[in-house]
PABALUM-612685 format. One record per residue (C-alpha): residue in three letters; x, y, z. Coordinates in Angstrom, 2 decimals, always signed. Example, Ala and Ser with C-alpha at 12.3 -4.5 7.8 and 13.67 -1.06 7.14 Angstrom:
REC   resn         u         v         w
REC    Ala    +12.30     -4.50     +7.80
REC    Ser    +13.67     -1.06     +7.14
//
This chain:
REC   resn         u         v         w
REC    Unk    +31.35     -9.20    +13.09
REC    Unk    +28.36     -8.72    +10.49
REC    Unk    +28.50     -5.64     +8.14
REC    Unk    +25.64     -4.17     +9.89
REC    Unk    +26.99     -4.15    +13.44
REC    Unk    +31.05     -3.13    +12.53
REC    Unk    +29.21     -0.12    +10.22
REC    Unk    +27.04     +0.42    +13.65
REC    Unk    +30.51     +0.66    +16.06
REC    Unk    +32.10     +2.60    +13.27
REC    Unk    +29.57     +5.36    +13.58
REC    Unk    +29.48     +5.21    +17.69
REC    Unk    +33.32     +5.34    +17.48
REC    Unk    +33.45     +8.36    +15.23
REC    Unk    +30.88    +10.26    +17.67
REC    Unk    +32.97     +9.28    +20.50
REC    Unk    +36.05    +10.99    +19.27
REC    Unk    +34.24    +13.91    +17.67
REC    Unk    +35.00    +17.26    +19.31
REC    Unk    +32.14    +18.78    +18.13
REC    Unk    +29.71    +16.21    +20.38
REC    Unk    +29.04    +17.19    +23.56
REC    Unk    +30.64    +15.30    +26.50
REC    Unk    +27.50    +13.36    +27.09
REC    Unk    +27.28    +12.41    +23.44
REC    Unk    +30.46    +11.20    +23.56
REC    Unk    +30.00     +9.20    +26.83
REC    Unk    +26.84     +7.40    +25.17
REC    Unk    +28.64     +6.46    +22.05
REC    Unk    +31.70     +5.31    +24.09
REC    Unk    +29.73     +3.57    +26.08
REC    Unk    +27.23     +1.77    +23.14
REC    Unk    +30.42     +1.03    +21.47
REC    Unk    +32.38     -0.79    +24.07
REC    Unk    +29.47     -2.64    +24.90
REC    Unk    +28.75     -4.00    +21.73
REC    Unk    +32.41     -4.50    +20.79
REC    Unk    +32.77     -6.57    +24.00
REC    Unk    +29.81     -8.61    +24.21
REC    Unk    +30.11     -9.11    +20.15
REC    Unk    +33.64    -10.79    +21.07
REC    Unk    +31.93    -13.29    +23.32
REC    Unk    +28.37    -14.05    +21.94
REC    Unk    +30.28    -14.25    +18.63
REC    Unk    +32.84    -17.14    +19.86
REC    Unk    +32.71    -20.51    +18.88
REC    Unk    +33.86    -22.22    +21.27
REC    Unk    +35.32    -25.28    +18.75
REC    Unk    +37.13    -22.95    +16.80
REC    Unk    +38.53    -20.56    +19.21
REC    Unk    +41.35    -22.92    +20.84
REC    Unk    +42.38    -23.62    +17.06
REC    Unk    +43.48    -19.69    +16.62
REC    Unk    +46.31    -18.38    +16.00
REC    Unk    +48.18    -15.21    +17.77
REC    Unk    +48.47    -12.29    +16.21
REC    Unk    +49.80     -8.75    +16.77
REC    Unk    +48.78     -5.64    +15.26
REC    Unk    +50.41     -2.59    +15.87
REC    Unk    +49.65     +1.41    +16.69
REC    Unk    +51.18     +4.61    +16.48
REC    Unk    +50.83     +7.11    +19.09
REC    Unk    +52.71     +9.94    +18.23
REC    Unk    +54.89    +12.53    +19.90
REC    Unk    +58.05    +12.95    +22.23
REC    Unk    +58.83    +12.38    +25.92
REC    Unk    +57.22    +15.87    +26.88
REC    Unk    +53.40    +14.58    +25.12
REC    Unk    +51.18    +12.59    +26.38
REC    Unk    +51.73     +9.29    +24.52
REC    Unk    +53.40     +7.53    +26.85
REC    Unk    +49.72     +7.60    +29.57
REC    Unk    +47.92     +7.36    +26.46
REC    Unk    +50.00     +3.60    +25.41
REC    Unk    +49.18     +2.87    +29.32
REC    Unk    +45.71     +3.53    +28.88
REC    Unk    +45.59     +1.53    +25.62
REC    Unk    +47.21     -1.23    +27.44
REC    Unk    +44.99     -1.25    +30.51
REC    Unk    +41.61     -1.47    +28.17
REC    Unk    +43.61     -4.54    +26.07
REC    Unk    +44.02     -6.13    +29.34
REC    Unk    +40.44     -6.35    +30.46
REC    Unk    +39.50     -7.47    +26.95
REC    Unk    +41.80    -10.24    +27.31
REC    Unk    +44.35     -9.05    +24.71
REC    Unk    +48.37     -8.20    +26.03
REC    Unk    +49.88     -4.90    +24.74
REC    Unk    +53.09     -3.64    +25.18
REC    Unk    +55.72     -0.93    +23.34
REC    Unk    +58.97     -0.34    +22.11
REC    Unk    +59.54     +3.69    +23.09
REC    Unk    +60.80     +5.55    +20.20
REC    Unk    +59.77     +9.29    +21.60
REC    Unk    +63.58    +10.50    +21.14
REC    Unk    +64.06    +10.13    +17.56
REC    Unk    +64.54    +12.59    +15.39
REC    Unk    +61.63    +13.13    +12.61
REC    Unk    +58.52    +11.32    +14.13
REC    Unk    +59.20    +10.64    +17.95
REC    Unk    +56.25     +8.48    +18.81
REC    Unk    +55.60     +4.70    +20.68
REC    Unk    +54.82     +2.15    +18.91
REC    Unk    +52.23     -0.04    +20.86
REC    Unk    +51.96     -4.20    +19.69
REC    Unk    +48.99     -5.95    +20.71
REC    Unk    +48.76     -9.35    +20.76
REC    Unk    +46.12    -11.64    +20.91
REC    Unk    +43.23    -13.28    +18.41
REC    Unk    +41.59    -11.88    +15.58
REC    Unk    +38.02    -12.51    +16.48
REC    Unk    +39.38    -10.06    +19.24
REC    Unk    +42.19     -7.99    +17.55
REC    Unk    +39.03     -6.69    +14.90
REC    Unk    +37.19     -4.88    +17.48
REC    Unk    +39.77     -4.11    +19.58
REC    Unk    +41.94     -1.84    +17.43
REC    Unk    +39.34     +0.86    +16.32
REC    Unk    +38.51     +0.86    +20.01
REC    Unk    +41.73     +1.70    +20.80
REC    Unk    +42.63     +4.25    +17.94
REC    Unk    +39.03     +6.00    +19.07
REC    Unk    +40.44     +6.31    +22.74
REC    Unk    +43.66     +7.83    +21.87
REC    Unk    +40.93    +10.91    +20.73
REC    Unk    +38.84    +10.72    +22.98
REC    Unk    +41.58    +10.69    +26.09
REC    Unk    +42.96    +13.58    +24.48
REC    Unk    +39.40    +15.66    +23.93
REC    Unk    +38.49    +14.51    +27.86
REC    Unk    +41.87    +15.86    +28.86
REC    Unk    +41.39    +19.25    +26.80
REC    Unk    +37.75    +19.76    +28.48
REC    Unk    +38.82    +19.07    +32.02
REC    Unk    +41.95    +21.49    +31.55
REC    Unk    +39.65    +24.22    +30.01
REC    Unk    +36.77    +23.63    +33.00
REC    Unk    +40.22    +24.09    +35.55
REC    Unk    +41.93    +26.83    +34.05
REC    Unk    +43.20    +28.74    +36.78
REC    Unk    +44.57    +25.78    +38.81
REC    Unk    +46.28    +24.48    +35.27
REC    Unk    +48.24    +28.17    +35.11
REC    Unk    +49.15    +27.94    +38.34
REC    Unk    +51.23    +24.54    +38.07
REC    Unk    +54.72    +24.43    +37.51
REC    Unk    +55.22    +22.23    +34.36
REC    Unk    +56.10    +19.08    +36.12
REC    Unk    +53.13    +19.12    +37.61
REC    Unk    +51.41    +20.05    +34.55
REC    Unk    +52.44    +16.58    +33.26
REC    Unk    +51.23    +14.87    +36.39
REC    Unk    +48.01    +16.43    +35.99
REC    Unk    +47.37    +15.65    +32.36
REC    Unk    +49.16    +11.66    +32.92
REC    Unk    +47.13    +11.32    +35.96
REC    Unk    +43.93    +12.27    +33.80
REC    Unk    +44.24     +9.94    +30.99
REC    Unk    +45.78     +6.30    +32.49
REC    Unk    +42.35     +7.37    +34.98
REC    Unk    +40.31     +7.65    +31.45
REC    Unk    +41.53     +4.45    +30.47
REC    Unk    +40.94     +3.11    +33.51
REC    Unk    +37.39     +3.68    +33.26
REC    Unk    +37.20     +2.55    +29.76
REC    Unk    +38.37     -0.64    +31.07
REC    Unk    +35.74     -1.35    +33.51
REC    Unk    +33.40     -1.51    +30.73
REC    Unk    +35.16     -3.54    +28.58
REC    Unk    +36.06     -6.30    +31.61
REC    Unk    +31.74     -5.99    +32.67
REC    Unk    +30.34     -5.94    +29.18
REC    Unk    +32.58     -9.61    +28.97
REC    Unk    +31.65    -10.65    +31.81
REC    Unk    +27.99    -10.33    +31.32
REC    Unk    +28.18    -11.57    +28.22
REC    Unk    +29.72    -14.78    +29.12
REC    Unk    +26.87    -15.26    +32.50
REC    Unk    +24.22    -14.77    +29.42
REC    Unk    +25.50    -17.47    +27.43
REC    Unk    +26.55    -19.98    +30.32
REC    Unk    +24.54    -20.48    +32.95
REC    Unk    +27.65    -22.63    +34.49
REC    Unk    +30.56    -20.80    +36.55
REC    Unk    +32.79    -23.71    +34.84
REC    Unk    +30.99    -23.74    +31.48
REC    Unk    +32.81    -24.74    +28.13
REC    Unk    +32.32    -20.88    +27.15
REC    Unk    +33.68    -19.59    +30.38
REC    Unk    +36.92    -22.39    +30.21
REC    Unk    +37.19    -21.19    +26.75
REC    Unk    +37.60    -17.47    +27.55
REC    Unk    +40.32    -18.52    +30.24
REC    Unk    +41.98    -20.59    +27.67
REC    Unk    +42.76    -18.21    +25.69
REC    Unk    +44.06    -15.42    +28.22
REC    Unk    +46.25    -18.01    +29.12
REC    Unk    +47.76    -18.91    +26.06
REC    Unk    +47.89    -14.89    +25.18
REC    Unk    +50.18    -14.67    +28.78
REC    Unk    +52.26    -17.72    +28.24
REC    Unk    +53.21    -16.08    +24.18
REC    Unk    +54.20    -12.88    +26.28
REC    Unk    +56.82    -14.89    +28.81
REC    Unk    +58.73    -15.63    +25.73
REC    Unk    +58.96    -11.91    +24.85
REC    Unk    +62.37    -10.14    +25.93
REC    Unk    +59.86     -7.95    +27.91
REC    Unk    +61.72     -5.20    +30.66
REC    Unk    +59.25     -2.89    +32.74
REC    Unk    +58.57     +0.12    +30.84
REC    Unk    +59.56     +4.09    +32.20
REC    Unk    +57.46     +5.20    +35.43
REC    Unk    +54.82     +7.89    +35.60
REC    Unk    +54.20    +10.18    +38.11
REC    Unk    +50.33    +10.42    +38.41
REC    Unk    +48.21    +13.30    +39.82
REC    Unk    +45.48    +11.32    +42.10
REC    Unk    +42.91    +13.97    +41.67
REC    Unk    +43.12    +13.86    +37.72
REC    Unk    +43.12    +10.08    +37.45
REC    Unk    +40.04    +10.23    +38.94
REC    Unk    +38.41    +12.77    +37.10
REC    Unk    +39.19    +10.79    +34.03
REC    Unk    +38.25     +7.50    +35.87
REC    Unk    +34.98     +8.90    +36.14
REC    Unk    +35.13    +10.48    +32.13
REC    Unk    +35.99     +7.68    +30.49
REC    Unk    +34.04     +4.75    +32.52
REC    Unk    +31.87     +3.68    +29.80
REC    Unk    +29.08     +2.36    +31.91
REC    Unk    +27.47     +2.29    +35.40
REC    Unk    +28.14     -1.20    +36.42
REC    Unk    +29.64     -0.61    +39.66
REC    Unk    +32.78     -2.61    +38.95
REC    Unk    +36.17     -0.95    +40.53
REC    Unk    +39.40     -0.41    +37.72
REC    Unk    +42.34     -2.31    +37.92
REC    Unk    +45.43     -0.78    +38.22
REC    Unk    +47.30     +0.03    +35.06
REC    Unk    +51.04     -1.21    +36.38
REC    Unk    +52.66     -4.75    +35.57
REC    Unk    +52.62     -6.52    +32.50
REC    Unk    +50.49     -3.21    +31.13
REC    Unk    +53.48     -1.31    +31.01
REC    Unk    +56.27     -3.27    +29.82
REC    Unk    +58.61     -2.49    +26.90
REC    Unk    +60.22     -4.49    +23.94
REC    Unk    +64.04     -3.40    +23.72
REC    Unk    +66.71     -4.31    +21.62
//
């Protein structure tokens, strides 16, 4: 990624996670960002050098304890690594004493890893603000829950942000890939699919189990479906359940 555009994402991604923007501002630069991040991943491949790369995992800490949100928040991190062609999973460490927090591995190559990570550091925020407004806009019926539900609301809310966020991420890739080939079975296209392969055959080897189960408020996961799709390309989210929620014990 050139200088110019990573200082250009940089900027989107700090406007995206800035409380002080409004919620459309925020949706543009989320939007701009993904975009460019995605596409950039593609356009930017060369397709001789891209089965030569290695695997790689980078890791990120979302902090706080069981009753927080950072267990939706590593599920919505994982769903938006999974349409970029990346595999994330955790090891859960929200019961320990002195930082409870999960700490999220993503795997994958580092054409992709570089503009993948601030992407999903900038979510984490922006999840969280989307979350805050939609609480504040539905005060009375946030009182009103018990605090079970509470959680179902606020889960609910951010794996549907994520959600979103990953239908942009998946279409920007897509696109990208129909610019370059013209060919369904081009060597760009084969490439792509290459490399999510080898990405899912690394992650059989892990000692992988399926991580804890969220109760999710329907109503909420779409309101942040619809707050966190980056675009309006008329693709429908993926689930966020199977190999986007599995854990690393020991």
């Amino acid at each position: 990624m050139s200088d110019k555009l990573r200082d250009q994402v940089r900027q989107l991604l700090a406007l995206a996670a800035d409380p002080g923007a409004s919620a459309s501002e925020r949706e543009v630069a989320m939007t701009r960002a993904s975009i460019l991040m995605a596409r950039h991943s593609i356009t930017s491949l060369d397709v001789e050098d891209a089965e030569r790369e290695d695997i790689e995992v980078r890791e990120l800490v979302v902090d706080g304890g069981p009753s927080t949100p950072s267990l939706s928040t590593c599920m919505a991190i994982a769903g938006v690594a999974d349409a970029a062609g990346l595999f994330a999973y955790y090891t859960d460490y929200r019961r320990v004493r002195g930082r409870p927090h999960i700490l999220v591995r993503v795997a994958g190559f580092r054409s992709d890893l570089e503009w993948f990570m601030p992407l999903a550091m900038a979510l984490t925020a922006y999840a969280a603000t989307g979350w805050v407004a939609w609480r504040r806009a539905n005060a009375g019926r946030y009182r009103r829950s018990k605090t079970a539900h509470r959680r179902r609301l606020r889960d609910g809310f951010i794996t549907g942000f994520g959600a979103g966020v990953a239908v942009a991420v998946r279409d920007a890739r897509a696109e990208a890939i129909a610019d370059e080939d013209a060919s369904p079975a081009s060597s760009l296209a084969l490439v792509v699919r290459s490399r999510t392969a080898r990405i899912n055959e690394w992650a059989e080897a892990l000692d992988l189990v399926p991580g804890e189960h969220l109760d999710l408020n329907a109503d909420t996961r779409n309101a942040g479906y619809n707050a966190g799709r980056a675009s309006h390309l008329g693709c429908d989210s993926s689930e966020i359940t199977g190999r986007n929620t599995l854990q690393l014990t020991y």
